[in-house]
C-alpha positions as CSV (number, residue, x, y, z in Angstrom):
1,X,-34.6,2.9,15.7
2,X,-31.7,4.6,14.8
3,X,-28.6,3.5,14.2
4,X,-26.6,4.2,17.5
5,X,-23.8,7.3,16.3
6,X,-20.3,6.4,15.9
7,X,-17.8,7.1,18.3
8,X,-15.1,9.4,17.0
9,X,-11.8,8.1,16.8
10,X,-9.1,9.4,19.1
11,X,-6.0,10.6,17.4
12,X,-2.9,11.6,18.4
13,X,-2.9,14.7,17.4
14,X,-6.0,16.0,19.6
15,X,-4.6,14.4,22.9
16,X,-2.2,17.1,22.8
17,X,-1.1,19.9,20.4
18,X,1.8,18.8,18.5
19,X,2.4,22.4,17.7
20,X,2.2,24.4,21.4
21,X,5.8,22.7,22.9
22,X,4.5,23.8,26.4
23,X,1.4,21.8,26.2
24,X,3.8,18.7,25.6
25,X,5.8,20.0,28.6
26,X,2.8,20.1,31.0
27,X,1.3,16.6,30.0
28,X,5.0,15.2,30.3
29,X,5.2,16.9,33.9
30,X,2.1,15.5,34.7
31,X,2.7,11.8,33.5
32,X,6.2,12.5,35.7
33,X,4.3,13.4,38.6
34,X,1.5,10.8,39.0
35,X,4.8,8.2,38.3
36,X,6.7,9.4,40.8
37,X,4.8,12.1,43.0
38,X,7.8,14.3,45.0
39,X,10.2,13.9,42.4
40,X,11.7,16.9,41.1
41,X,10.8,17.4,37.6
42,X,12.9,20.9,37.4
43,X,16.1,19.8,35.2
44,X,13.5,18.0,32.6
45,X,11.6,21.5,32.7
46,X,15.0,23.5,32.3
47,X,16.4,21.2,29.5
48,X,13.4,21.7,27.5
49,X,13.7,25.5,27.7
50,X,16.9,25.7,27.1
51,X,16.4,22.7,24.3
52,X,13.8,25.3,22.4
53,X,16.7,28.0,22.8
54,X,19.0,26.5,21.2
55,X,16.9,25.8,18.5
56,X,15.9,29.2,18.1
57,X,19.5,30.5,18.1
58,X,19.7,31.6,21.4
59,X,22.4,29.5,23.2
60,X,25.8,31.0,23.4
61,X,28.1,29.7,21.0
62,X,25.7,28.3,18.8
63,X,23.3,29.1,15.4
64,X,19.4,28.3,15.3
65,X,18.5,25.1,13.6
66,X,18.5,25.3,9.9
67,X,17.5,22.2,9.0
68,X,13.7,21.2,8.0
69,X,13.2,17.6,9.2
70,X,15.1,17.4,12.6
71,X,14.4,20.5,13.9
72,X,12.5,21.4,17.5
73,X,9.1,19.8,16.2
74,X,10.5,16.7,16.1
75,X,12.6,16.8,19.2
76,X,9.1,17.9,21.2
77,X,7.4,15.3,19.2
78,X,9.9,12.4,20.3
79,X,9.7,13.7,24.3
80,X,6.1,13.8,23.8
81,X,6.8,10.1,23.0
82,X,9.0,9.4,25.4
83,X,6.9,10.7,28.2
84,X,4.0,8.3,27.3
85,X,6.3,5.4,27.0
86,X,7.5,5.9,30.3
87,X,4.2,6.3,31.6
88,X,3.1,2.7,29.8
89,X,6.4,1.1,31.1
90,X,5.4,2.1,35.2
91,X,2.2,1.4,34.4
92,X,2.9,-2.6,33.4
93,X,5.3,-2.7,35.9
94,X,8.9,-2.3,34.3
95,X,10.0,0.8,36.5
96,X,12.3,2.7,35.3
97,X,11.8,5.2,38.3
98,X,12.3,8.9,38.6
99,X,15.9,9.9,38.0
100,X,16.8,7.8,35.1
101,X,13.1,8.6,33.8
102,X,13.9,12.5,34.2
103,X,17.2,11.3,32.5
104,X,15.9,9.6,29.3
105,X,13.5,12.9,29.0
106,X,16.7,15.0,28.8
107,X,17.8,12.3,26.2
108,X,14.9,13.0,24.3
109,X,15.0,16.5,23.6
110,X,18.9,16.5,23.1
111,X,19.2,13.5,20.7
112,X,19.5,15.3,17.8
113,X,21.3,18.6,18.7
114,X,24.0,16.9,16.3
115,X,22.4,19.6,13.6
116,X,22.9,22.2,15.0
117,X,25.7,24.3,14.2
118,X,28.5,26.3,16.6
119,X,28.6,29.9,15.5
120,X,30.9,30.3,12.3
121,X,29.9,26.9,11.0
122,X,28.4,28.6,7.6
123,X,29.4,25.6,5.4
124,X,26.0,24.0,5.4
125,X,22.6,23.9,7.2
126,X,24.2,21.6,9.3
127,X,22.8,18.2,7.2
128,X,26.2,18.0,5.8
129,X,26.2,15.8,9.5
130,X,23.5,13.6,9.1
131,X,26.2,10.6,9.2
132,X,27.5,12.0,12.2
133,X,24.8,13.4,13.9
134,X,24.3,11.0,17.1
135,X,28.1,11.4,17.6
136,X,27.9,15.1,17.4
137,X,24.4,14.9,20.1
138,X,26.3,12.6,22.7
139,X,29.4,14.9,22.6
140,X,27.3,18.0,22.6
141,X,25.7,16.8,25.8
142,X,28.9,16.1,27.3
143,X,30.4,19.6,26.4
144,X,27.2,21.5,27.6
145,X,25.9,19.4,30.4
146,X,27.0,22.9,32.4
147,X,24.5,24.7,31.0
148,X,21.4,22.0,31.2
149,X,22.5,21.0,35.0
150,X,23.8,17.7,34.3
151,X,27.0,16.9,36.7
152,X,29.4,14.3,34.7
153,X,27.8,10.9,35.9
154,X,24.5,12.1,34.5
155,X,25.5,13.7,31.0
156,X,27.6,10.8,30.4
157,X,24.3,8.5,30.8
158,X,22.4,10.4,28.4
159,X,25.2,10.5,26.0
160,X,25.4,6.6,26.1
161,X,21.9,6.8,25.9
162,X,21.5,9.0,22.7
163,X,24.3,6.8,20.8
164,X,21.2,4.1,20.7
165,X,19.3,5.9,18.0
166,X,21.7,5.0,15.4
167,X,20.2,3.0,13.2
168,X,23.6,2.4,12.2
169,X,24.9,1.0,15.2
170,X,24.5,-2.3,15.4
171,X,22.7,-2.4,19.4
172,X,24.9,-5.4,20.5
173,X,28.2,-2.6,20.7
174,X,26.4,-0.5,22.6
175,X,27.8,-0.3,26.2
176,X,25.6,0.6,29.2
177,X,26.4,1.0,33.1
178,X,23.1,-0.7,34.3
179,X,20.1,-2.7,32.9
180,X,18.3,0.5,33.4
181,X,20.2,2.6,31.2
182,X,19.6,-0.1,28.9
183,X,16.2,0.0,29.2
184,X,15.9,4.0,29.3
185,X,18.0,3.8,26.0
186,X,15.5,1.2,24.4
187,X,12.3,3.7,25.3
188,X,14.6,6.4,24.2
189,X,14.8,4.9,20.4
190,X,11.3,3.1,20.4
191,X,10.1,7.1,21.1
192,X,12.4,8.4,18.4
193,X,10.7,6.2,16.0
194,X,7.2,6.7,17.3
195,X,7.4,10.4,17.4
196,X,8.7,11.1,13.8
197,X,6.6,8.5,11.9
198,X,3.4,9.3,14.1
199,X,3.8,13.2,13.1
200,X,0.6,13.9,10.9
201,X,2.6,15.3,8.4
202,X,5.4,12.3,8.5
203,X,4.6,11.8,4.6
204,X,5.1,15.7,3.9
205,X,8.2,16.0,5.9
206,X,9.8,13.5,4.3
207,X,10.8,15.6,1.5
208,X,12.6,17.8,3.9
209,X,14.6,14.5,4.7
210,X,15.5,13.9,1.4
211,X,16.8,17.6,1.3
212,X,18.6,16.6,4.1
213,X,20.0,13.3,3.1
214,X,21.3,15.1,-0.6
215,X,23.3,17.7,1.5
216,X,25.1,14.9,3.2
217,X,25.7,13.3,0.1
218,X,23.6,10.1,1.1
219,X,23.2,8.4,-2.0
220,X,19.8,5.6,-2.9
221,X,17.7,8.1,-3.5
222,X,17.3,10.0,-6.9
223,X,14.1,12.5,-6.1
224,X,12.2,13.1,-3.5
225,X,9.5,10.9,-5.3
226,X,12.0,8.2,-4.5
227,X,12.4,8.5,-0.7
228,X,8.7,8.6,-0.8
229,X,8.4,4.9,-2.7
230,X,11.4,3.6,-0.5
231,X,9.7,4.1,2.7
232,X,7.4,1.0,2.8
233,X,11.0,-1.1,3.0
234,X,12.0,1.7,5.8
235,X,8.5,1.1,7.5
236,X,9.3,-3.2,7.6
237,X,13.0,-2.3,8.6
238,X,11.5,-0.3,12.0
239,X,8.9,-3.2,12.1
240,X,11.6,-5.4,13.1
241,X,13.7,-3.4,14.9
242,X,10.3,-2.4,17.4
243,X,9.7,-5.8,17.8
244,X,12.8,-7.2,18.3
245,X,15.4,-5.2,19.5
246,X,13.5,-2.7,21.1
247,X,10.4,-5.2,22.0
248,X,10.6,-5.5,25.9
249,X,9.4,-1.5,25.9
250,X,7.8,-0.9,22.6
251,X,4.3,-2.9,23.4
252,X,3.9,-1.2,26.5
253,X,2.9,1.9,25.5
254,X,-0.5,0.2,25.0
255,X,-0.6,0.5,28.7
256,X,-0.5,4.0,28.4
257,X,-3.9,5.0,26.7
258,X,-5.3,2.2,27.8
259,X,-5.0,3.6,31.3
260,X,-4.9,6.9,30.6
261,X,-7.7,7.7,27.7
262,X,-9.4,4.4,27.8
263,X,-8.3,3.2,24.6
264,X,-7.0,-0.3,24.2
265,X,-4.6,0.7,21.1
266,X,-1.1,1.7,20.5
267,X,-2.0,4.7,18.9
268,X,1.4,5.6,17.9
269,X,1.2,1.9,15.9
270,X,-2.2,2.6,14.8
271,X,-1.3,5.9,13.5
272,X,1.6,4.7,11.7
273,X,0.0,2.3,10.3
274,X,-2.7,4.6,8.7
275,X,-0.1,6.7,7.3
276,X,1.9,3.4,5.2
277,X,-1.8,2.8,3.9
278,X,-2.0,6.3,2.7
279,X,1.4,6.0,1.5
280,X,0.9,3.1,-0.3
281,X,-2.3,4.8,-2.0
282,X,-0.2,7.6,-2.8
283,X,2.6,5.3,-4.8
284,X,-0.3,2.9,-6.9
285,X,-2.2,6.0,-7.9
286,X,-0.2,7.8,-11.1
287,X,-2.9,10.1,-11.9
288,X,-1.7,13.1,-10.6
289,X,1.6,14.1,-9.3
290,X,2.4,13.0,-5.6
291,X,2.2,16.4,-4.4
292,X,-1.1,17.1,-4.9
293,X,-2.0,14.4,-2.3
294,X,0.4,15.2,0.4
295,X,-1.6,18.5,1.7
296,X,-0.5,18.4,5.5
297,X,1.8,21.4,4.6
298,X,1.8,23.8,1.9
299,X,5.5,21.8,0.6
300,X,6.1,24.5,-1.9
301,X,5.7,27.9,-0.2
302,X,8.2,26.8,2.6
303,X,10.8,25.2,-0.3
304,X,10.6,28.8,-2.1
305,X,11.2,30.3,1.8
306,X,14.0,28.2,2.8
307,X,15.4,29.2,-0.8
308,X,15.1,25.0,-2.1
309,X,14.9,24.0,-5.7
310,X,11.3,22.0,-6.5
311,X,11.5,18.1,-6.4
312,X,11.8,16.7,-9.5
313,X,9.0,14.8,-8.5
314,X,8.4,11.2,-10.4
């Protein structure tokens, strides 16, 4: 008798296109929807659109995003997140309900509009902020919220909100109006987390973050190589702060696939912890250079494009 055939894994990645935004924008209207059927998902819809614009450079006063790592990709990649984990939260019954859920969505894709540049601003790709950058996204939703909708009770929610993926900002300082915007601003950071680490070409891109972290003259990390082999202290870092600070809302998006696909896994954990493994592979093996086993993204045709020198590697 043959051996019954093995059930392919799920993955991320084939729920929903990472790379077609407006796929992530359905499947987060239609998580929004069965949560809170009547509720007007427009202004999440709107701030999306005009999220992308900006990014592409075409929001008044402002230059497209010039900056590798924390560009749109991500942001759609942590509101992709942040959809699910709002789903997982309703679904094990920690409401959040529909207008601060609509309101951490907003948070999502404006968390890091910190890199992006006002016209003029020629100084840098806009890296040069890195240290500054949550500041920058919680005052740029407060001077836009115009534009994206927001009256002044709303923007200043999702500013408060944003200032909670510091990872420098110790979450005790943090000052909310409600134990719901506490709990939006937990998800909000769990997702930010999940999204980049989960992206399939996490490993990859983090070269484009050590680009970024040498233009804003953070120091710890001598090559790219390096930010590589520091990681795995990174990865027990975020370990902790998902289970402890952030570990009221960052189990429950178990709840989410579970109910939704039938799987009883994270698969944002699961996925993350595939890519450690690989990275810790990548780090024991010194056959070969490290770049020929990162091969999610051709790394040096878009260095020659965006005009960077090659890593200096090990």
């Amino acid at each position: 008798m043959a051996a019954p055939a093995r059930k392919t894994q799920i993955q991320l990645s084939i729920l929903v296109d990472p790379d077609k935004p407006f796929a992530i924008l359905r499947d987060a209207r239609r998580l929004y929807r069965t949560s809170y059927p009547g509720a007007d998902f427009r202004p999440v819809d709107r701030a999306f659109r005009l999220t992308k614009r900006l990014y592409e450079g075409g929001f008044p006063g402002y230059l497209a995003c010039a900056v590798d790592y924390h560009d749109f990709a991500h942001s759609a990649s942590v509101f992709a997140a942040t959809s699910r984990l709002l789903d997982g939260c309703e679904l094990s019954g920690f409401a959040l309900g529909p207008v601060p859920a609509g309101e951490v969505l907003i948070a999502a894709m404006l968390h890091d509009t910190g890199y992006i540049r006002a016209e003029g601003d020629t100084s840098g790709t806009g890296a040069q902020y890195t240290k500054i950058h949550v500041d920058r996204s919680s005052a740029f939703v407060l001077r836009e919220r115009e534009a994206f909708g927001l009256d002044p009770e709303s923007a200043a929610r999702i500013s408060r909100m944003i200032l909670g993926t510091d990872l420098e900002r110790p979450w005790g300082g943090l000052v909310f109006e409600s134990e719901k915007e506490r709990m939006a601003a937990e998800i909000l950071a769990t997702a930010d987390l999940f999204g980049q680490m989960a992206d399939r070409a996490y490993l990859e891109k983090l070269l484009f973050l050590y680009y970024e972290f040498r233009e804003a003259g953070i120091g710890g990390y001598d090559s790219a190589y390096d930010i590589l082999t520091k990681t795995a202290g990174f990865y027990q870092s975020i370990q902790n702060r998902l289970d402890g600070t952030l570990g009221r809302v960052s189990d429950r998006m178990k709840a989410h696939f579970q109910a939704r696909y039938g799987v009883s896994l994270d698969l944002y954990r699961e996925t993350i912890a595939r890519q450690m493994a690989y990275l810790d592979a990548i780090i024991a093996d010194d056959s070969t250079n490290f770049r020929a086993k990162l091969r999610r993204m051709d790394l040096l045709s878009i260095e020659r494009r965006g005009g960077r020198p090659p890593s200096d590697g090990y």
